[in-house]
C-alpha positions in Angstrom: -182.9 -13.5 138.0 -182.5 -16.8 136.3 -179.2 -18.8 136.6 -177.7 -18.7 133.2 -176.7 -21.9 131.2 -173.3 -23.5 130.4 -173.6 -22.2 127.3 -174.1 -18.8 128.4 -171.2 -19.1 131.0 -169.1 -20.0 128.1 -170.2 -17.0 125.5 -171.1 -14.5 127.9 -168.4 -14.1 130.5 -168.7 -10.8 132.9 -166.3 -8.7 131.0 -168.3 -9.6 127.5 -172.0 -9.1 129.2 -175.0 -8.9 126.2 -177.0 -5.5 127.5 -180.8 -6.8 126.5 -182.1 -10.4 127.3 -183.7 -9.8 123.6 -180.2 -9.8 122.5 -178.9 -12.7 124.7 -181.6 -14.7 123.3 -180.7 -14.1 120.1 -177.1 -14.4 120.6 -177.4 -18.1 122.1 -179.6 -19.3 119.2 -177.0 -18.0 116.7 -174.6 -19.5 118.8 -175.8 -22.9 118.7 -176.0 -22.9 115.0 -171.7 -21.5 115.2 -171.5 -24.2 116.8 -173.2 -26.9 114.9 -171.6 -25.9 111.6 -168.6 -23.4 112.0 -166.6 -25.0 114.7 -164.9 -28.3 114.1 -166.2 -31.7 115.6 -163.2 -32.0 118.1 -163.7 -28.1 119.5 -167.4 -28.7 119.5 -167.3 -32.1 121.5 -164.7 -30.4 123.9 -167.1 -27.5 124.7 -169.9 -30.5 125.2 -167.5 -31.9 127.3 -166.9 -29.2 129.5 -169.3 -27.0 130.0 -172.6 -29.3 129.2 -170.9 -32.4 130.8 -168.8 -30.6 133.5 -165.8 -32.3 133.4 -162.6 -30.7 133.9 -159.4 -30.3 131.2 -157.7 -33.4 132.5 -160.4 -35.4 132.5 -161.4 -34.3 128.7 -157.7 -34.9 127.8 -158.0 -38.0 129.2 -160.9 -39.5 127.8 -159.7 -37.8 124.4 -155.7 -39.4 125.1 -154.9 -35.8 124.2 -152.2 -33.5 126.5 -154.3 -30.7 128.5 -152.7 -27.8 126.8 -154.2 -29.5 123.6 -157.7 -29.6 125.1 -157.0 -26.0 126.5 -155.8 -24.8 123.1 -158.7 -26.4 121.6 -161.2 -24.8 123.6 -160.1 -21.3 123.6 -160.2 -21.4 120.1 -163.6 -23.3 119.7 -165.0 -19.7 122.3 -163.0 -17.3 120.2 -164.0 -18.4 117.3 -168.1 -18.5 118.8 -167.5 -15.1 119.9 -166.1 -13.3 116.8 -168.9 -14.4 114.6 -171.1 -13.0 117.5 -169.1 -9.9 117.1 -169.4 -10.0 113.4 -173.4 -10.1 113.7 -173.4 -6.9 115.9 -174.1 -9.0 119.5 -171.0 -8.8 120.9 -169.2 -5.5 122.1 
């Protein structure tokens, strides 16, 4: 077993498990391309922030001089919005 990726942390939590590693695969490159052009710059550098660069919701809001319900709000929305495309496309239950 391989340790799965920020990314797949972030689209791929236990309760939304993808069955096939075909399917994962496919998911996470459709992913990346929601996220380079169907997500909006600020909820795109707030995922980069968090789950590539590890930092936690303060410290984003703080580097951003943004409250953290902002940065939470932001980011829920960024992973909602990832994961109902995924569901539109079939890789999502």
């Amino acid at each position: 077993m391989t340790a799965r990726t920020a990314w797949e942390e972030m689209l791929f939590p236990e309760d939304l498990r993808v069955e096939r590693r075909e399917k994962q695969r496919v998911a996470c490159l459709i992913a990346k391309n929601i996220m380079e052009n169907e997500i909006s710059a600020r909820q795109k550098q707030i995922l980069v922030l968090y789950y590539k660069e590890k930092k936690t919701m303060p410290e984003i809001a703080r580097q951003l001089g943004v409250c953290i319900s902002t940065v939470s709000r932001t980011h829920r929305r960024a992973c909602e919005t990832v994961r109902s495309r995924l569901r539109s496309y079939g890789l999502l239950g």
